[in-house]
C-alpha positions, 0 to 999 in steps of 0.5 A: 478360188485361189490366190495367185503369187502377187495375192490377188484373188485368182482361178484355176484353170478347172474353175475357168472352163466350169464358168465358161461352160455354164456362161455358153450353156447355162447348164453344168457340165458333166464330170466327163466333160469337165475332164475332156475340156480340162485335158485341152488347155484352157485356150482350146475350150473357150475356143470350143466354146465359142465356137459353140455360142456362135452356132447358127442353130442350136445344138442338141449334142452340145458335149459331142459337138465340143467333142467334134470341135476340139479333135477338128481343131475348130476356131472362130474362124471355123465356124461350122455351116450346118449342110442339110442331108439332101445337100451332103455328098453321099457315097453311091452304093456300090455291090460287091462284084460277085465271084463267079459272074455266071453260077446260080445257086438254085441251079446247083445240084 
């Protein structure tokens, strides 16, 4: 803890995320990523964090999800819905087009 310049007691920017992490995930958190949240600015985490604390579901992956949620730039506002797989559009699967339509290999001499 440091003194801010009216001398009342203060933190540093480091000391807020560490007890904003701990209060969203009661664990600490790792030195990565006390470093990626750091990076962001103080705002950007707890926003992350937030974000986290009003998942509908628990998360497994908290340091990916903050991760996600700092580079999608997600907010309050944007919480995330959970979609199962079955629900999530996929890519059909496509083959290549082959590039002689009518030359089989086990006929070749």
């Amino acid at each position: 803890m440091t003194e801010t310049y009216d001398g009342s007691p203060g933190y540093t920017e480091g000391e807020l995320i560490h007890m904003a992490f701990r209060l969203a995930t009661l664990t600490d958190p790792s030195e990565e990523m006390q470093e990626v949240l750091e990076k962001q600015g103080v705002e950007a985490a707890f926003q992350a964090l937030l974000v986290l604390r009003q998942s509908p579901k628990r998360v497994r992956n908290v340091e990916g999800f903050l991760k996600k949620a700092l580079v999608m730039g997600w907010g309050p506002s944007t919480v995330p819905v959970r979609r199962s797989r079955l629900e999530a559009p996929q890519m059909p699967q496509q083959r290549p087009p082959l590039q002689h339509p009518g030359y089989d290999w086990l006929e070749a001499d």
